[in-house]
C-alpha positions as CSV (number, residue, x, y, z in Angstrom):
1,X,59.0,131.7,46.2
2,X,61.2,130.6,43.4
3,X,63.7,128.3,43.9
4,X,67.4,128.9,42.9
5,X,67.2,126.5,39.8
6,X,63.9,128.2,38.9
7,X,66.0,132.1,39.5
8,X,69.0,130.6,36.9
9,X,65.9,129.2,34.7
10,X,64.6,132.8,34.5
11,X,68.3,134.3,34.0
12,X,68.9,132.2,30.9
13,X,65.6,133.1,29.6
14,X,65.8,136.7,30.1
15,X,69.9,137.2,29.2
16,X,70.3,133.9,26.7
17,X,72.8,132.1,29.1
18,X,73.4,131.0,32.7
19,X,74.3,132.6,35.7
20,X,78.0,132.4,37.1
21,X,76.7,132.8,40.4
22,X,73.8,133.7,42.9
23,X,73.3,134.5,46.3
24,X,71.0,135.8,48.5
25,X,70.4,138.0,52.0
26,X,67.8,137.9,54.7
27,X,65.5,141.0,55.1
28,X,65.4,143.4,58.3
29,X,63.5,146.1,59.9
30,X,65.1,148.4,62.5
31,X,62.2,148.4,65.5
32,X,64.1,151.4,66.8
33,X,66.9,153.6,66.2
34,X,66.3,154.3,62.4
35,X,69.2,156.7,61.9
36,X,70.4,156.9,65.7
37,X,72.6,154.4,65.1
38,X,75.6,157.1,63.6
39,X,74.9,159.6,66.6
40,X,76.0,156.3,69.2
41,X,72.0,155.6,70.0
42,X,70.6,152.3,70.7
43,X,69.0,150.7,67.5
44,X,66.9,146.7,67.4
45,X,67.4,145.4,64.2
46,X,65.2,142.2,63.6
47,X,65.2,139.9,60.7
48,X,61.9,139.3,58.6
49,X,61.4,136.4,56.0
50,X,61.6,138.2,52.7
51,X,65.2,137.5,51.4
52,X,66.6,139.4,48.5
53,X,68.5,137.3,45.8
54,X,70.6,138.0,43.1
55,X,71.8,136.2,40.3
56,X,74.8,137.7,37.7
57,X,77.0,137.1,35.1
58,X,80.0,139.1,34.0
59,X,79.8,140.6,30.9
60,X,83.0,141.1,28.3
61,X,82.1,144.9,28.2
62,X,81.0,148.0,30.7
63,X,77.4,147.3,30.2
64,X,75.1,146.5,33.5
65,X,71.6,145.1,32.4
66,X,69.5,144.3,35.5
67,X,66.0,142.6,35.5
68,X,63.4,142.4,38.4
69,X,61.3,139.2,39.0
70,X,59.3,141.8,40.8
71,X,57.7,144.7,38.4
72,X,58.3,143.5,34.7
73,X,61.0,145.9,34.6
74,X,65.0,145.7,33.2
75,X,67.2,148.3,32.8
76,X,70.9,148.7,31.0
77,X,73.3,151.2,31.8
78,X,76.6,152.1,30.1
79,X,79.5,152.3,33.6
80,X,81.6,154.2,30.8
81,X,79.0,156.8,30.4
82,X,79.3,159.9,33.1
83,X,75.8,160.6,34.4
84,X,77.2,162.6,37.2
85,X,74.8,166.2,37.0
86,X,76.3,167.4,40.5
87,X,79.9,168.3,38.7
88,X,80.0,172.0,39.7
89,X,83.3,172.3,38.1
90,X,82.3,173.3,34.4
């Protein structure tokens, strides 16, 4: 697993400059009470050792550009542009 100076490494490489920040968060499973939870149920989340990390940067304009480790993947998307199909109003 890669190391948070090897996750900044790999930020600068892909997007040309450091990271600002990075942090991470600890993987669960729910055991029981997938989706009993919201109808008062009992529910036995357990934590697993995959951890999910994220390193960002801000950006001067409304453009999110994310990049997996993961499946050689990245994506950009425009936060100005409305994407929104489900407008019924038209």
């Amino acid at each position: 697993m890669p190391g948070r100076h090897t996750r900044a490494a790999s930020f600068a490489a892909v997007f040309g400059r450091a990271p600002d920040t990075s942090a991470s968060a600890p993987g669960r499973v729910n055991l029981i009470g997938e989706h009993t939870d919201y109808h008062e149920g009992y529910v036995l989340p357990t934590p697993i050792p995959q951890r999910t990390h994220a390193t960002i940067a801000a950006r001067p304009d409304r453009l999110v550009r994310a990049w997996s480790a993961g499946p050689d993947t990245d994506t950009d998307t425009d936060t100005d542009t409305d994407t929104d199909d489900t407008d019924t109003e038209k």
